[in-house]
N, C-alpha and C positions, 0 to 999 in steps of 0.2 A: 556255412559252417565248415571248419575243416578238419576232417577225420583221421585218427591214424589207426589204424586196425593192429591190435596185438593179442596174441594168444596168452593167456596166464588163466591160473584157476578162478573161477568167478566167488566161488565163495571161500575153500580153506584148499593150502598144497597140500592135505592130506589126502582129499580126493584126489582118487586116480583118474574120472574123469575129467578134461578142459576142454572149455570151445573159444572158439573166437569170440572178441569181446569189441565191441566199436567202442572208441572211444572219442572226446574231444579232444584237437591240439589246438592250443593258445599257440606255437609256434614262438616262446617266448626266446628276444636273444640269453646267449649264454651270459655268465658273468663277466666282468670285463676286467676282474682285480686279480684274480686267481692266486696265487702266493705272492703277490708283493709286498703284506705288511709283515711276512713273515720273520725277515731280517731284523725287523723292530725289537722280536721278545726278549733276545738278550746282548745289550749293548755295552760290551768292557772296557768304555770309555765316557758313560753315561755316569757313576756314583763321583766322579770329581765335579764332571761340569755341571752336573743338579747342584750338589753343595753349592758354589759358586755360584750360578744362577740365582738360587735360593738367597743366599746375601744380598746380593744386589737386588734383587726385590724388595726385602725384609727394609733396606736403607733407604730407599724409595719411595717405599712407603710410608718412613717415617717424613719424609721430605713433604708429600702429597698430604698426610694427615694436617702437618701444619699450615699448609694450604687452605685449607679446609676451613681450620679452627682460626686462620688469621682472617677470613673475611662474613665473620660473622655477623660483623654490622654492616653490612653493604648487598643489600639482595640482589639486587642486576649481578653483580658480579659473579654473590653464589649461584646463584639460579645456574650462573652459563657454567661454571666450575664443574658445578653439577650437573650437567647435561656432558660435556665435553668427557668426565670420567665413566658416564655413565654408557655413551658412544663409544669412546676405545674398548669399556670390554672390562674395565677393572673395579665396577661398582661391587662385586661382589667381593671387593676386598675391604671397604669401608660400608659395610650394610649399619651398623650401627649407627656412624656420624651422621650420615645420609641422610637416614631415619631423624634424627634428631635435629638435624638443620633443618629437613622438609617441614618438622610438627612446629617448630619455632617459625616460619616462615608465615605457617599456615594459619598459626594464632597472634602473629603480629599485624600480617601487611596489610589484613582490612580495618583491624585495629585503630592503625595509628597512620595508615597511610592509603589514600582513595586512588591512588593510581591514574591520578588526572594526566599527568605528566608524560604517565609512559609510556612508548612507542609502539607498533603492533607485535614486534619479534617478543621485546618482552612479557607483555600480560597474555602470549599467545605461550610463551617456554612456560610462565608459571602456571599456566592451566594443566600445560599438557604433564609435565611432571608431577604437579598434586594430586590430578587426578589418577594416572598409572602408578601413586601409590596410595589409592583405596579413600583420598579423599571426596568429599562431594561437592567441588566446586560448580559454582551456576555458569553456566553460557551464557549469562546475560552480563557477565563479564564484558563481554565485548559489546554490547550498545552502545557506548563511547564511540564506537570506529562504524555507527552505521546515523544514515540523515534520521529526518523526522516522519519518513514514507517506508522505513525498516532497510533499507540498501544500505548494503555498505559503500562508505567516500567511494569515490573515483579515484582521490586523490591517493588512494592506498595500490592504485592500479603499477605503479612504479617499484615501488617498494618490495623489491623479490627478495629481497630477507623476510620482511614480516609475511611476506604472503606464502612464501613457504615453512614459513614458520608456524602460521595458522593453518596451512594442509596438513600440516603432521598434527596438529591438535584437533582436529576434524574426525579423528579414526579414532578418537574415545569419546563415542557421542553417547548417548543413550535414548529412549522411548521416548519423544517429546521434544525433542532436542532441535527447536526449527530453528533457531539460529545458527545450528552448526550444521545445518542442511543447505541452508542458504549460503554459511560461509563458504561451505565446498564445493558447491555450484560456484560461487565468486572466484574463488582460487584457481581454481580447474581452468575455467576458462580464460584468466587471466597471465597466469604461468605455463600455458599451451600456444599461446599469443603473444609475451610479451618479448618487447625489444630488448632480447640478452645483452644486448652492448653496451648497457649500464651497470651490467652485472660480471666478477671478475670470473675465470675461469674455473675455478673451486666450486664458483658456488653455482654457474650452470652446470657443473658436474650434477653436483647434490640436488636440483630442481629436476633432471634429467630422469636421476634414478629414484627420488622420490616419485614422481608420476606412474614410475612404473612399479614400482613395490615401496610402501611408507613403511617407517622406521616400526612403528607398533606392530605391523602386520609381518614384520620378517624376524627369521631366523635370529636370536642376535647374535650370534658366532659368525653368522656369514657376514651381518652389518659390521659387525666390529673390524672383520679382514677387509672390507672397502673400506672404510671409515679411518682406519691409522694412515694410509697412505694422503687420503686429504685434509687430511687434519695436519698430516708433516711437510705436505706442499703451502700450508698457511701462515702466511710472512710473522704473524705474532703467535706461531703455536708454543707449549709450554714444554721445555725442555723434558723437564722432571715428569711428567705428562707424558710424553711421546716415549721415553726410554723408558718406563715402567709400563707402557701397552706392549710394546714392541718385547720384550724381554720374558712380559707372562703371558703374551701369546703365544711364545717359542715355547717357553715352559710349558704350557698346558698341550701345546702339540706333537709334542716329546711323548708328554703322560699318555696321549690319546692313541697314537702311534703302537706305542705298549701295547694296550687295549687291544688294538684292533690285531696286530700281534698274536697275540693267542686267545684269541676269539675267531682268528682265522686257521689255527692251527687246531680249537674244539669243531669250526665248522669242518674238517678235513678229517677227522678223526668221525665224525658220523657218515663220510661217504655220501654227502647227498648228491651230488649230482651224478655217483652213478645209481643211487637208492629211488632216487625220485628224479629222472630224466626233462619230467615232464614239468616242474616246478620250478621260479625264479629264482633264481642263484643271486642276490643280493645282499649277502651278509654286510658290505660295504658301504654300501647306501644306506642300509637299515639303520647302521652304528650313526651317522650323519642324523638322522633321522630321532634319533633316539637321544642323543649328547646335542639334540636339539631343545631337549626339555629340559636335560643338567647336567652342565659341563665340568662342572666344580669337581678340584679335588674330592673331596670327601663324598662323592656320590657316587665312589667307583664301583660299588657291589652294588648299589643300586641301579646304576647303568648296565652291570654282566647280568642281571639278572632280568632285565627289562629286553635287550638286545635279544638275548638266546631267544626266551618268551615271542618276542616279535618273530625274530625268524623263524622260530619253528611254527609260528601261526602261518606265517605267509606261503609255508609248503600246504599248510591242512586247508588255508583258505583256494588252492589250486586243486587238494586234492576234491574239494567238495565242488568248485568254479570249473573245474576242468575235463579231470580224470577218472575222477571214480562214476561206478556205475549207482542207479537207484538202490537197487538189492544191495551192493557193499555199501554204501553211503548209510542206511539203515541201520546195517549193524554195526560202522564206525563209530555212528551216533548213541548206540545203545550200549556199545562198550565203554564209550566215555563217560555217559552217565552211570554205569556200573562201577568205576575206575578199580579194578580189580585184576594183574596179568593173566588171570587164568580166562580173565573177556576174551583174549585176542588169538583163542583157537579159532575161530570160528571165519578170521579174516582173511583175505587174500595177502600175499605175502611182503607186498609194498605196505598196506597197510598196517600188518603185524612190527612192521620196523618205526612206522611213526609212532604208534601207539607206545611202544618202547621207550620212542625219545622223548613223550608227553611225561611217564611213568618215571622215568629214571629221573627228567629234570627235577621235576617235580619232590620225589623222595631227596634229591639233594638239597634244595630248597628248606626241607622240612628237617633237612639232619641243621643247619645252621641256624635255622629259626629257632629251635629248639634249647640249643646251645646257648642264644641270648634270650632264653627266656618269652617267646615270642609264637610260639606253637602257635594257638588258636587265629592267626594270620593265615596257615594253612588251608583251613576252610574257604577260608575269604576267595583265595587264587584258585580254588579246585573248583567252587560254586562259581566264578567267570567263564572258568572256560567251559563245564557242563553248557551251560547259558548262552553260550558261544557257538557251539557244534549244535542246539536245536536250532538257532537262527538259520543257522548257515543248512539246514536240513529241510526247513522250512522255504527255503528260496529252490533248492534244489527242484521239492517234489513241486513249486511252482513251475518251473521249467518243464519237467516233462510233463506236468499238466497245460501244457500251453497260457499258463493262464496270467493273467492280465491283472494287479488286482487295483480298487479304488489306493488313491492316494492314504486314506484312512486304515484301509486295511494294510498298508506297501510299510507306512514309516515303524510304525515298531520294531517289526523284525528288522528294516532295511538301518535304522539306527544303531541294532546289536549288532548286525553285519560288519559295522564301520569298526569295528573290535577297539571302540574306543575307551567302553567299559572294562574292556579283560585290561588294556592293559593299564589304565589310568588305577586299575585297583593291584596291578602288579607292580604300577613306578610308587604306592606306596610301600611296599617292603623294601628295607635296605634302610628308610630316613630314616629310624631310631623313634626317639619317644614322641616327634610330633604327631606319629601314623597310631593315633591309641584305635579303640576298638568301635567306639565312637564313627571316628575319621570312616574306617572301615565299614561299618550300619548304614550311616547315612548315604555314604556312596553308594551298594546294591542296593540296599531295601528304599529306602525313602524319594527314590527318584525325583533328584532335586533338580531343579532347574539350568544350573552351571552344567551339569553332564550333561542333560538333555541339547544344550545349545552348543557345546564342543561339538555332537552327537553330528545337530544339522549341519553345522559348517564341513565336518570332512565328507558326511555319504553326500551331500548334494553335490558339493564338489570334484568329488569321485566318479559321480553318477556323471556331472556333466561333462567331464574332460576324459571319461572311459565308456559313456554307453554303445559311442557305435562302434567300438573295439571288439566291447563284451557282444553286441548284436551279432556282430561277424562272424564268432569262433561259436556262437552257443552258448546262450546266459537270459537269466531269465531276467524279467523287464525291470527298469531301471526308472527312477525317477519319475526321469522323461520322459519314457513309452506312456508309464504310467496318466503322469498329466495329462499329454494329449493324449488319453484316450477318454478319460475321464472328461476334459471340458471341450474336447474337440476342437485343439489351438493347432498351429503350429511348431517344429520342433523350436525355432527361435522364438516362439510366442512362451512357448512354455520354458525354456532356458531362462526367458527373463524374469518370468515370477518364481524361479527358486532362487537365483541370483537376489531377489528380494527381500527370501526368505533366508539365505545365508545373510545378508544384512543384518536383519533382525535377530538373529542372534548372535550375530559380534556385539550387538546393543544392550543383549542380557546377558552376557558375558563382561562386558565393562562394569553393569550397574551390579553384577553381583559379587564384583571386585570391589566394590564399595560399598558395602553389604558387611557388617557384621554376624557375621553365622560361628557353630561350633567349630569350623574348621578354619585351624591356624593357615593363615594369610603364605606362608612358605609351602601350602599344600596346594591351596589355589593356583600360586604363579605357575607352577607346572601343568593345571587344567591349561591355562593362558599361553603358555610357551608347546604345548601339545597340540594347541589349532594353531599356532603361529606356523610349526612344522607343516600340517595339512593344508596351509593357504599357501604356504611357498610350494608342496607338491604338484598341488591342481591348478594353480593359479595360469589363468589363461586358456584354459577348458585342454589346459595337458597332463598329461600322468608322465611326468618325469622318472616317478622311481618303477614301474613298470618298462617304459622304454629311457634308459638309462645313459644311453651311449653320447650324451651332448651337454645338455645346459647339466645334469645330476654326476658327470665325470667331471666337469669344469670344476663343479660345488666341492668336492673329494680333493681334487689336488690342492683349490686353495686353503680346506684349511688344513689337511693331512701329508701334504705331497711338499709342497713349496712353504718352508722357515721367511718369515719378512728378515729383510737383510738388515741388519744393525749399525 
């Protein structure tokens, strides 16, 4: 563990007396952005080129719509129309048609037509699209493409379209789903192996970077920033298509830019990195992270509201990981469940400043909810984060209790730790009337299953790309300790049955994406684009957005830093 010893009062700077205080250092590096999106906030040559912009989108669109509506008797065609829009990044501008073609697709083509005919790219695109929207297509779909012994042809061993066509459709499997287990054992080993020299350069691109992160499991903002540049290296790409990604991707990086703009000028205005020394200066990566779940215009107060929230957990989650002692830790946690400023005599003086920044946000929050009618939302966000600060108090007093606990007793609290519920119940404020009160109930109280498996995907993968970090500096036991202590494995023994168990719930997270529950389907895709975020954080047993300075600055410049050229 590494220490830094500082003096400050241990419990209130009222007292005259102070003693030294050990504490832990994470040794985290500093920020790496510092004021560079500051230039962004205000741009006196931005209200022309928006307008402008704005047109040629708007005309493009009408271009793309008819697109759309001209191939609506020709399903191969739609299907890839529809995948190709949906790649570049601009489905969120046709959600209705979409929608409409998907349902018309969906109640024709077993209809009127058995798909004898058709190749593996295509009954592998129409799976994978019907199913990521909420339909319930069978995997036995593809029994066609396997002998009379259950294997798939041989003859499909060539075929690096269709075979990666069906890796990407493999990563919406669900419970049961042995066909799509077997396909991606097929696949895997097949497009690891196979002779690229039948395949043109484009599209070992795309096999390349699918192996290493598939299209469902990543970011799609970040997919979309790889994905126009080979879509425009593509001898038959569509005009109309390529200059409508390319145009509101600038567009929307503009808008983001803004954002991060003065959100880095509220990050400066609370002084954290000389207030909290000790805490990750990430507001940049956080914003990546967050406009991970909605990047869409119209979710901009839902994103300033979601961001701050994050960062300011991610200082309380250091102060409790890190800094603070048992004794203050205690009464940080008991001021929070008091939320009251007259709590925060009693605290040391770093503390007395976050508490502030909890309270203040919070009260702004509640002055704008208010205003549209939407008060009793309040509760919702106060009762997360109460809920939040006992977990994280709970891990703590394990720490100094050295203690170890069963996996049974680790995941609860270690699931609240993942603060997947604070903010999953904070990125519903801001969306208007789909977030009714309902939406709000079932998510705390009714511990449904969709949270629950968001829950396991980011702590286990937190746990396994961060425990021997947290071992280092002082933290208490993680997943993995946990496991093997529990069944007496090894650290890789036990890595691979959580890796199992993150599995398994990408598998209830698919099937409850096809799940009609009370919650509008526009509230789900953000549980779904919220682990998308956490599988591209950890992925590969790293914590990128803790140690920040490589692949998570590469992710910042391309889509914040660097405009695609026109």
């Amino acid at each position: 563990m590494s220490l830094m010893i500082s003096a400050i009062p241990s419990s209130s700077p009222a007292q005259e007396a102070s003693h030294v205080v050990e504490r832990r250092s994470a040794n985290f590096h500093p920020g790496i952005w510092g004021d560079y999106f500051l230039k962004y906030t205000c741009d006196s040559n931005s209200t022309g080129s928006h307008a402008i912009a704005k047109d040629r989108i708007e005309r493009l669109k009408g271009e793309a719509r008819k697109m759309l509506m001209d191939v609506m008797d020709k399903p191969l065609q739609k299907l890839n129309l529809i995948d190709q829009i949906q790649r570049l990044g601009i489905a969120y501008l046709f959600e209705i048609e979409i929608d409409q073609q998907l349902e018309q697709i969906h109640r024709s083509y077993f209809k009127f037509h058995h798909g004898d005919e058709d190749d593996l790219h295509t009954v592998a695109l129409l799976f994978r699209l019907l199913r990521q929207q909420g339909y319930r297509i069978s995997s036995e779909i593809f029994n066609k493409f396997r002998d009379n012994e259950g294997n798939f042809n041989k003859s499909l061993s060539t075929d690096v379209q269709g075979l990666l066509s069906l890796f990407e459709a493999c990563h919406l499997k669900f419970h049961g789903d042995h066909i799509l287990n077997d396909a991606l054992a097929f696949t895997m080993t097949h497009l690891e192996t196979i002779d690229k020299g039948n395949a043109s350069l484009n599209l070992k691109k795309q096999v390349n970077h699918a192996l290493n992160q598939p299209i469902y499991k990543g970011i799609p903002r970040l997919e979309v920033r790889r994905y126009i540049p080979l879509y425009q290296e593509e001898p038959l790409h569509n005009e109309v298509l390529i200059s409508l990604a390319k145009l509101d991707f600038n567009f929307l990086q503009k808008l983001h830019r803004k954002e991060l703009g003065n959100l880095t000028r509220w990050w400066k205005d609370l002084d954290v990195e000389r207030k909290f020394p000790f805490a990750r200066d990430r507001l940049v990566e956080m914003y990546l992270w967050i406009s991970g779940v909605y990047f869409e215009p119209e979710y901009e107060t839902s994103r300033e509201i979601l961001i701050k929230v994050a960062s300011v957990v991610s200082i309380i989650d250091d102060i409790y990981d890190v800094y603070g002692t048992l004794e203050e830790l205690e009464l940080f946690t008991e001021a929070i469940e008091r939320w009251d400023v007259k709590a925060k005599g009693g605290l040391p003086e770093y503390m007395q400043e976050c508490y502030k920044i909890i309270l203040d946000f919070y009260d702004e929050i509640g002055h704008e909810l208010t205003k549209k009618g939407r008060s009793y939302q309040l509760f919702y966000a106060k009762e997360a984060m109460k809920k939040q600060a006992r977990a994280y108090f709970m891990e703590t007093k394990w720490f100094h209790q050295n203690h170890i606990p069963t996996m049974e007793e680790y995941m609860p609290i270690a699931l609240a730790t993942s603060v997947v519920e604070l903010l999953l119940v904070m990125s519903l404020l801001g969306m208007g009337d789909i977030a009714t009160k309902d939406a709000f109930d079932w998510l705390l109280y009714s511990n449904p299953k969709m949270l629950k498996a968001v829950q396991v995907v980011g702590r286990l993968m937190d746990d396994i790309a961060g425990h021997k970090f947290e071992q280092e500096r002082g933290h208490s036991a993680s997943s993995v300790e946990c496991f093997m202590k529990q069944y007496g494995v090894t650290e890789e023994e036990a890595k691979q049955e959580l890796h199992k168990q993150v599995a398994d719930a990408w598998k209830d997270i698919n099937e409850e994406l096809c799940h009609p529950t009370i919650i509008p389907r526009p509230l789900l895709v953000r549980f779904l684009n919220f682990t998308r975020t956490m599988h591209v954080v950890y992925k590969d047993e790293k914590d990128i957005y803790t140690h920040s300075r490589d692949k998570f600055k590469k992710h910042v410049t391309s889509l914040y830093v660097n405009p695609l050229p026109m």
